[in-house]
SEMAR-393178 format. One line per 3 residues: number of its first residue (from 1); their letters; for each residue x, y, z of N, C-alpha, C. Coordinates in pm, whole numbers, plus 50000, padded with zeros to 5 digits. Layout:
NUM) A) X,Y,Z,X,Y,Z,X,Y,Z | ... $
This chain:
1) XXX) 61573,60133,73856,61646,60075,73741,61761,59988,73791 | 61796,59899,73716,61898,59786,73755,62045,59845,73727 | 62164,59740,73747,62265,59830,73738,62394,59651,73668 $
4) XXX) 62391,59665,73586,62485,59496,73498,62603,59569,73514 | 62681,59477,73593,62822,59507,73602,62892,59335,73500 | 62937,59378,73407,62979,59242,73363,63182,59246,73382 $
7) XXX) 63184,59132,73371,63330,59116,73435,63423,59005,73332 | 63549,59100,73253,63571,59016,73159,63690,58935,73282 | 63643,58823,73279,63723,58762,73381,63845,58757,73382 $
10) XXX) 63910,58702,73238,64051,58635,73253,64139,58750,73240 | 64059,58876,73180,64128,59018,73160,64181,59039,73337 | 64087,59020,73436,64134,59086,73531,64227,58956,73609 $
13) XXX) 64217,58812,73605,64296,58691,73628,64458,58747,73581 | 64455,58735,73465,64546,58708,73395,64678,58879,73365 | 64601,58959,73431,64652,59082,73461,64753,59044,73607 $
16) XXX) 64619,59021,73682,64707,59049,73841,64856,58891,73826 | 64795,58779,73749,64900,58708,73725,65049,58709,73721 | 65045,58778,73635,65159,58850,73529,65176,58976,73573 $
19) XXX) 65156,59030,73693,65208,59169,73800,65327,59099,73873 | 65332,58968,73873,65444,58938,73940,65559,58869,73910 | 65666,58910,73940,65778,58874,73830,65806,58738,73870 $
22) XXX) 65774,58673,73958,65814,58532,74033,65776,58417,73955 | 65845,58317,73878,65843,58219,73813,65723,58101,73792 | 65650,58117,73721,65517,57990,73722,65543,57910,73881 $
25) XXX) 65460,57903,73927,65449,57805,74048,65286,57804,74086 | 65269,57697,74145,65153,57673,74230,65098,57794,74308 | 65203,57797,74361,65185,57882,74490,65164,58059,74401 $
28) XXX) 65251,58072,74288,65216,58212,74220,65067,58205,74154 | 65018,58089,74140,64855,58094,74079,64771,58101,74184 | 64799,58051,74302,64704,58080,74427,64707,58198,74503 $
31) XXX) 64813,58259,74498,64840,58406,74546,64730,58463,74472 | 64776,58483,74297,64736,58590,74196,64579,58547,74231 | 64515,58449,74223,64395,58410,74254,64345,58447,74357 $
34) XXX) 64391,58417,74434,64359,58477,74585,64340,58689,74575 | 64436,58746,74496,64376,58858,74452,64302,58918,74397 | 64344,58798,74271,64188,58838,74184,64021,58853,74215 $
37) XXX) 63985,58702,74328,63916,58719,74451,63858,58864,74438 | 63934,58937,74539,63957,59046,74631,63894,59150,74511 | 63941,59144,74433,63942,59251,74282,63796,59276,74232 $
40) XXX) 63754,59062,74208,63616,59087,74215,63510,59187,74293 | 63543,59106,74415,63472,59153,74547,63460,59307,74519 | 63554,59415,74508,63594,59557,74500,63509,59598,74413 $
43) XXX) 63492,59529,74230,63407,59588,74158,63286,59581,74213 | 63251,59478,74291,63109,59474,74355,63084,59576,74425 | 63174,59600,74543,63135,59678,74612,63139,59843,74584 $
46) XXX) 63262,59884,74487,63224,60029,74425,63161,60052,74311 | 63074,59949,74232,62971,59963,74142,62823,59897,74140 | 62805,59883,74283,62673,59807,74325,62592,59791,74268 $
49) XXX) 62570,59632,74159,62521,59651,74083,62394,59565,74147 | 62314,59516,74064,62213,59431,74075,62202,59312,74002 | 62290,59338,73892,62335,59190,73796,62455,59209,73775 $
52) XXX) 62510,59082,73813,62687,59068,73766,62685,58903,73678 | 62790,58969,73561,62825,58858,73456,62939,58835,73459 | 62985,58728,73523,63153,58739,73541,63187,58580,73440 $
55) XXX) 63236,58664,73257,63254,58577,73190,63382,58532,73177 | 63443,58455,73121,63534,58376,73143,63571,58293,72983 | 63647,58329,72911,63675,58209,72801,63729,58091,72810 $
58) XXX) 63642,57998,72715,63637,57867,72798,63791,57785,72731 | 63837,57831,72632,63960,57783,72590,63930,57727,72469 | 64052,57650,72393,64060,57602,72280,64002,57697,72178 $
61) XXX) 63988,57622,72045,63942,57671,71888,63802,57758,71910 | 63758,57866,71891,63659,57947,71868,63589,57960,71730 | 63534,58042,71691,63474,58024,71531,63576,58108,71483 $
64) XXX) 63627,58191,71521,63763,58325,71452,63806,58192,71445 | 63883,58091,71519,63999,57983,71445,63949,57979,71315 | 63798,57909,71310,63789,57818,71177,63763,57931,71077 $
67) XXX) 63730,58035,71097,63787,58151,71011,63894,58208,70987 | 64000,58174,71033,64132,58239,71014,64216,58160,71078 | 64308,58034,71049,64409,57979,71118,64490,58012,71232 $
70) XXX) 64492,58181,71154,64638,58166,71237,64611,58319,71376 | 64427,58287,71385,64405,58378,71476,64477,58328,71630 | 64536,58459,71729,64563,58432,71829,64741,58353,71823 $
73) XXX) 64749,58306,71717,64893,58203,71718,65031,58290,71814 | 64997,58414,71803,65149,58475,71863,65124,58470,71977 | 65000,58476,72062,64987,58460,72233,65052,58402,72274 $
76) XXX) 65095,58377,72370,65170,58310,72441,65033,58225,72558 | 65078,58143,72563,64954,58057,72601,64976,58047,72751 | 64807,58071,72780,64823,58080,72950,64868,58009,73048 $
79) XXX) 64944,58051,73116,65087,57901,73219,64997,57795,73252 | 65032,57669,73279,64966,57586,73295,64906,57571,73455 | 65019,57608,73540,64965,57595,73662,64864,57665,73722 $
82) XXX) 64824,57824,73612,64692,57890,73596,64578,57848,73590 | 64627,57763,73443,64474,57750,73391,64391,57612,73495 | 64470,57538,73587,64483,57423,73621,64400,57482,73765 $
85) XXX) 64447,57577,73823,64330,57656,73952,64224,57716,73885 | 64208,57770,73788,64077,57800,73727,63999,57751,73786 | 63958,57590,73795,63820,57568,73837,63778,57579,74002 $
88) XXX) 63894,57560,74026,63832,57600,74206,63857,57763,74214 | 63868,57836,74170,63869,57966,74140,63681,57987,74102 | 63640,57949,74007,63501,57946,73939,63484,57925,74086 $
91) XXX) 63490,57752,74157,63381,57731,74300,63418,57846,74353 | 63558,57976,74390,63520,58059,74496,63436,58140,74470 | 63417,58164,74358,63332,58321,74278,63159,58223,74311 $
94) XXX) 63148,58064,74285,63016,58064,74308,62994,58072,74489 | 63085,58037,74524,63030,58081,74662,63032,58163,74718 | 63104,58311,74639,63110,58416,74647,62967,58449,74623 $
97) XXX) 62877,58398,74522,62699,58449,74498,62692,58464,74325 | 62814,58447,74260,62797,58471,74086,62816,58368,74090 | 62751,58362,73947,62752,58283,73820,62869,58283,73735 $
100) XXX) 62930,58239,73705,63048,58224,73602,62968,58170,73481 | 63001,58244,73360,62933,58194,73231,63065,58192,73154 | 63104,58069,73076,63179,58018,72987,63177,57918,72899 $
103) XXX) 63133,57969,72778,63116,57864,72713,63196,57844,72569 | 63221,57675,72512,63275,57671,72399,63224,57769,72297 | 63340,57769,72164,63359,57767,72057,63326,57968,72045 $
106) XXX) 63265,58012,72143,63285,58149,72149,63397,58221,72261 | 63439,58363,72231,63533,58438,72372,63436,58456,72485 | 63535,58522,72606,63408,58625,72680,63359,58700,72652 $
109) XXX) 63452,58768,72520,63415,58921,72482,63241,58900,72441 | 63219,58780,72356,63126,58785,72290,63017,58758,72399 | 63014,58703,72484,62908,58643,72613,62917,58803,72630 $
112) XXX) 62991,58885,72685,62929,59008,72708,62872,59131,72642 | 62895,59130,72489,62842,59160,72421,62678,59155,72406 | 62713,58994,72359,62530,58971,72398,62429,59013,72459 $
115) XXX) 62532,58974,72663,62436,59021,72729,62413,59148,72745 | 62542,59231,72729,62512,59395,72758,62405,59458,72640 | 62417,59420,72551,62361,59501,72424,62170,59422,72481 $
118) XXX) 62169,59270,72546,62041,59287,72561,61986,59369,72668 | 62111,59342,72738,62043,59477,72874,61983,59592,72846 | 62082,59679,72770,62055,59793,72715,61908,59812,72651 $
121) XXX) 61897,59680,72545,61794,59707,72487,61684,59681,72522 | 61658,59610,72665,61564,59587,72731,61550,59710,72807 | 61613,59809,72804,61584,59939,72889,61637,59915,73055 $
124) XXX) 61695,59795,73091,61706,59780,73209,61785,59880,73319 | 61838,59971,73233,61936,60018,73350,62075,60063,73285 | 62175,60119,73374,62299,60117,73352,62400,59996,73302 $
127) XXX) 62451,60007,73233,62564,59825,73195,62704,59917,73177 | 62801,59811,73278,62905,59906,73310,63006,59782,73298 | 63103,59740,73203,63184,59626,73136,63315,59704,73208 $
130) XXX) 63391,59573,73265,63532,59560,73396,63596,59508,73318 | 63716,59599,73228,63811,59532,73096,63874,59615,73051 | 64008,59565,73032,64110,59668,72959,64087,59599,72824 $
133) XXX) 64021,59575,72747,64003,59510,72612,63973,59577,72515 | 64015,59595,72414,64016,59729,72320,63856,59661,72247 | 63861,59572,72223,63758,59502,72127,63607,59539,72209 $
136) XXX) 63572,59549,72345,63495,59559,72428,63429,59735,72446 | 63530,59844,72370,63492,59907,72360,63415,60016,72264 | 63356,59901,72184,63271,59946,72080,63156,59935,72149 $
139) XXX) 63167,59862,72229,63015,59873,72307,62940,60033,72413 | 63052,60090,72386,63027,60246,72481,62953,60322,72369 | 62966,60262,72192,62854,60364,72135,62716,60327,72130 $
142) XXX) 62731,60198,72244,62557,60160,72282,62505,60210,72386 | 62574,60252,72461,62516,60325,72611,62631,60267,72717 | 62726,60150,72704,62772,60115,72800,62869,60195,72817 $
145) XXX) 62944,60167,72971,63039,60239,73014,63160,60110,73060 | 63283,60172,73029,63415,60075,73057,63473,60108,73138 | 63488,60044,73248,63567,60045,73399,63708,60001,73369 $
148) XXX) 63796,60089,73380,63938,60009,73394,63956,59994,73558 | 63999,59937,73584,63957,59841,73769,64154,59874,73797 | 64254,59829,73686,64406,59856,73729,64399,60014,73780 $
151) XXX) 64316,60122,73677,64386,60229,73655,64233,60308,73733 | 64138,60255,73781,64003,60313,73820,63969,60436,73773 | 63942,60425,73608,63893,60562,73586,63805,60481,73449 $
154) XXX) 63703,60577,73395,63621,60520,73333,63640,60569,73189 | 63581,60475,73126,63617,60531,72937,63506,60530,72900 | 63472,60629,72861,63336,60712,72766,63378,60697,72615 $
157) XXX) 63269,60773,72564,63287,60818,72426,63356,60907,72436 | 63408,60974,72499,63512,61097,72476,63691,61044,72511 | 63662,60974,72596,63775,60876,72604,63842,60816,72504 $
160) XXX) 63753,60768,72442,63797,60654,72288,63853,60720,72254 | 63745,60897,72156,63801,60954,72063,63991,61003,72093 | 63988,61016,72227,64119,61091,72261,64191,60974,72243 $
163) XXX) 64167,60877,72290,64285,60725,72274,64305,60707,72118 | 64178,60678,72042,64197,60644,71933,64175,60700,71793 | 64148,60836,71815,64091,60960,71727,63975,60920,71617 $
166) XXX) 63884,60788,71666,63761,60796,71640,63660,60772,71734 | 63532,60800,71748,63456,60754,71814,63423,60580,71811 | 63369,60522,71961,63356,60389,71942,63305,60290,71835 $
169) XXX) 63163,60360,71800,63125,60254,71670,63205,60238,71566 | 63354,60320,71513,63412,60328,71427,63538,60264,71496 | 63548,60163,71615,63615,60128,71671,63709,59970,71597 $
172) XXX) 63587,59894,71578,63574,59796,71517,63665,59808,71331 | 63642,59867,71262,63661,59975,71144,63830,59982,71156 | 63851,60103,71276,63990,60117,71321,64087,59979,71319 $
175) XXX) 64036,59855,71389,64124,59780,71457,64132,59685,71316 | 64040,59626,71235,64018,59574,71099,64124,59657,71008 | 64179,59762,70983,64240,59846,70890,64370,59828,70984 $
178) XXX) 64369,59844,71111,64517,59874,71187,64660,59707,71202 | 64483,59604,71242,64512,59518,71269,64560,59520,71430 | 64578,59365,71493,64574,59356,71587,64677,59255,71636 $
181) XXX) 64821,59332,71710,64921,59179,71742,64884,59117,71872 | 64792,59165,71946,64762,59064,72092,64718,58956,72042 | 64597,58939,71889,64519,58849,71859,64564,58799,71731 $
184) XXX) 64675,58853,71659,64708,58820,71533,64637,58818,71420 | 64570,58945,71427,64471,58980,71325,64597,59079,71269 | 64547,59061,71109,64679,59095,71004,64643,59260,70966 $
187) XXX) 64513,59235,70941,64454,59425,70902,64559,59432,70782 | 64592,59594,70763,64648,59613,70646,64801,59649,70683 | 64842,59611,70569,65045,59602,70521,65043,59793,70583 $
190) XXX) 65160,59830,70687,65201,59964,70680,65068,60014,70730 | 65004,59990,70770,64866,60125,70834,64851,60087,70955 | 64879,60164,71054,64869,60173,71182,64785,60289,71224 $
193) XXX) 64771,60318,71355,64701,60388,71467,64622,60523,71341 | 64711,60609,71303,64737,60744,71260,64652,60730,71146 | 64679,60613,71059,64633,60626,70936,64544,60579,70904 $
196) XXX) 64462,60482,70989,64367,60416,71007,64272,60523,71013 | 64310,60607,71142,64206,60696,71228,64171,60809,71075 | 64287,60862,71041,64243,60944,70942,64160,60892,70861 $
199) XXX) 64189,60784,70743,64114,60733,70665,63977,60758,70728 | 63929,60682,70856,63732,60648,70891,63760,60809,70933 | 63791,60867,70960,63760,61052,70978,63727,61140,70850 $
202) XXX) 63810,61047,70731,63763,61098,70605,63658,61057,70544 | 63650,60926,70543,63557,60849,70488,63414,60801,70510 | 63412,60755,70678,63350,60745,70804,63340,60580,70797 $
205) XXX) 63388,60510,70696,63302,60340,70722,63437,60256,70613 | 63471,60170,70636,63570,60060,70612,63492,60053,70465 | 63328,60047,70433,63322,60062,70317,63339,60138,70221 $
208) XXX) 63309,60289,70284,63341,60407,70215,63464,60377,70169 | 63580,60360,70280,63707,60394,70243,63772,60313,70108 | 63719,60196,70125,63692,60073,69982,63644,60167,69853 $
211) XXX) 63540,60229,69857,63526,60245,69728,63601,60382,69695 | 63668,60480,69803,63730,60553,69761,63877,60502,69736 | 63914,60359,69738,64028,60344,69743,64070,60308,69591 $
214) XXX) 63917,60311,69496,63961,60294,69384,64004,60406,69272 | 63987,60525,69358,64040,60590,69267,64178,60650,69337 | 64214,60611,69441,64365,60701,69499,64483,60563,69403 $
217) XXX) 64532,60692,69365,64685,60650,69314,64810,60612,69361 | 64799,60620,69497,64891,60636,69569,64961,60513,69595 | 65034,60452,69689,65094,60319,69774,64976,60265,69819 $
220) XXX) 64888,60354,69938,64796,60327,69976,64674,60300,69936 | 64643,60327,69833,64512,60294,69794,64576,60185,69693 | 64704,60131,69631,64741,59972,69566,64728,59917,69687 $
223) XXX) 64780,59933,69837,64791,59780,69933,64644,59803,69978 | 64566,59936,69962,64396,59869,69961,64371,59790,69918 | 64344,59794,69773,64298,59697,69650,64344,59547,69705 $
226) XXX) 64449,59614,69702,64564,59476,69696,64482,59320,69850 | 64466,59426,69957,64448,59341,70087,64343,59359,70120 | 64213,59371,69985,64126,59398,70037,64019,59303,70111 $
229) XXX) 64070,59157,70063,63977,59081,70104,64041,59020,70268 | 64169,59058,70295,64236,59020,70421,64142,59116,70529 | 64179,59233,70445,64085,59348,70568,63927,59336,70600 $
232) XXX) 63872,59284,70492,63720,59225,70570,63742,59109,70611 | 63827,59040,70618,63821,58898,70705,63881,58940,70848 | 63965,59068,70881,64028,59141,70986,63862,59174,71050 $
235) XXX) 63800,59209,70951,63693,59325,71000,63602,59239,71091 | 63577,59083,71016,63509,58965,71115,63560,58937,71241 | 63694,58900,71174,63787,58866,71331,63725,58974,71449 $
238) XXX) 63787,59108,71445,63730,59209,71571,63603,59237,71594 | 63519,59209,71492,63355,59199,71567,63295,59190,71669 | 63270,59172,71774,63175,59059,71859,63079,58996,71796 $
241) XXX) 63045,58901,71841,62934,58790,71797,62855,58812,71898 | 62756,58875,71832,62633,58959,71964,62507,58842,72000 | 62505,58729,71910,62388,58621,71965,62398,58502,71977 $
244) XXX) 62489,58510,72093,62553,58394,72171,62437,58351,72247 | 62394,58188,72264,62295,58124,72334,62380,58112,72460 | 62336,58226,72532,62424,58209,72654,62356,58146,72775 $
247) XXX) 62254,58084,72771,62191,57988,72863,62174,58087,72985 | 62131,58180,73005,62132,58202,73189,62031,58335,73169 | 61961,58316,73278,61832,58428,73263,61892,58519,73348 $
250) XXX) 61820,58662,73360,61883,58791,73469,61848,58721,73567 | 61732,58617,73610,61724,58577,73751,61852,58529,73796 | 61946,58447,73700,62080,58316,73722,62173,58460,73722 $
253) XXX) 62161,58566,73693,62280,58664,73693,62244,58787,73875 | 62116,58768,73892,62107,58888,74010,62193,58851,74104 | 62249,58946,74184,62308,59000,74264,62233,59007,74420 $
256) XXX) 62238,58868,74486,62214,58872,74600,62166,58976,74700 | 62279,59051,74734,62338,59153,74819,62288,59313,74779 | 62237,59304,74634,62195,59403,74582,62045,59469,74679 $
């Protein structure tokens, strides 16, 4: 059986980046790069896979923009002298033996989505996603497994529930009701972590909780009603977009060395 190690790229770029307190420079994007490198290399070598997807977002407006303006607006936008080594970064990883896949108007999240959920469903093997990305881990109630690479320990389904007091498929659900400030998804007025989790524990589904929200009297069940059409447009925003034409066959993804 095969073994898909996919690699949310800029998650692990843009981490080791920003480990260092030293002022935008040239020389701080070729360092952090020069680690990131190394970082790659490491997932390779302690998760030997046989296919690696090392995706990458390609920048600008996505389809969440033209669905929601003001998705992403609070980021702080990636330093320039970063994004500017990016591409000879891509040539080291291809002469490293990967493929870099990045393409417009979608994230990475969604390129790995795609491909992991087809892995899976092709029976191929293990699929093991390299990401501290909360959105990425709805995919562990498909079979995959999440590598945190900073903290090297792995997140299961038992993991989630303890982080987020639901299981993964109800992950998506959670973050739509909680909302999200890395990405500026609005979710609902006053409901965070606690109350989110309770609600899908009571209810089990963002729809359930809708139609029970018409009979609670409370605060909470008026800023239901009230935000209800914000919270299914929240609920799109955190999705993945699972059928991305991602152009590249498992032959353009195998693993040399494997």
């Amino acid at each position: 059986m095969g073994r898909l190690l996919a690699i949310d790229g800029l998650n692990i770029v843009r981490r080791v980046y920003e480990a260092s307190p030293e002022p935008d420079s040239d020389l701080k994007a070729e360092i952090a790069l020069r680690h990131a490198l190394s970082s790659f290399r490491n997932l390779i070598t302690d998760h030997q896979p046989t296919h690696v997807l090392p995706a990458f977002d390609y920048g600008g407006a996505t389809w969440r923009h033209q669905l929601y303006a003001g998705y992403r607006e609070g980021r702080a936008p990636m330093p320039g002298v970063l994004r500017e080594a990016l591409p000879e970064f891509y040539q080291s990883l291809g002469r490293f033996g990967l493929r870099v896949v990045s393409l417009p108007d979608v994230e990475a999240d969604d390129v790995i989505g795609t491909v992991v959920l087809r892995w899976l469903a092709e029976d191929r093997g293990a699929a093991v996603v390299a990401t501290t990305d909360k959105d990425l881990h709805c995919l562990v109630a498909q079979g995959a497994l999440v590598w945190d690479h900073f903290k090297s320990e792995w997140h299961d389904h038992a993991w989630c529930e303890k982080k987020w007091g639901v299981p993964p498929e109800q992950l998506p659900d959670l973050l739509a009701l909680m909302g999200d400030a890395t990405d500026s998804i609005p979710g609902v007025s006053k409901v965070g972590l606690k109350t989110a989790a309770k609600l899908l524990r009571t209810y089990g589904s963002l729809d359930a909780i809708m139609a029970g929200a018409g009979i609670l009297k409370d605060t909470l069940g008026e800023t239901l009603r009230k935000e209800r059409e914000m919270l299914y447009l929240s609920r799109q925003l955190v999705q993945l977009k699972t059928d991305v034409r991602v152009g590249v066959s498992w032959n353009m993804l195998a693993w040399e060395s494997a």
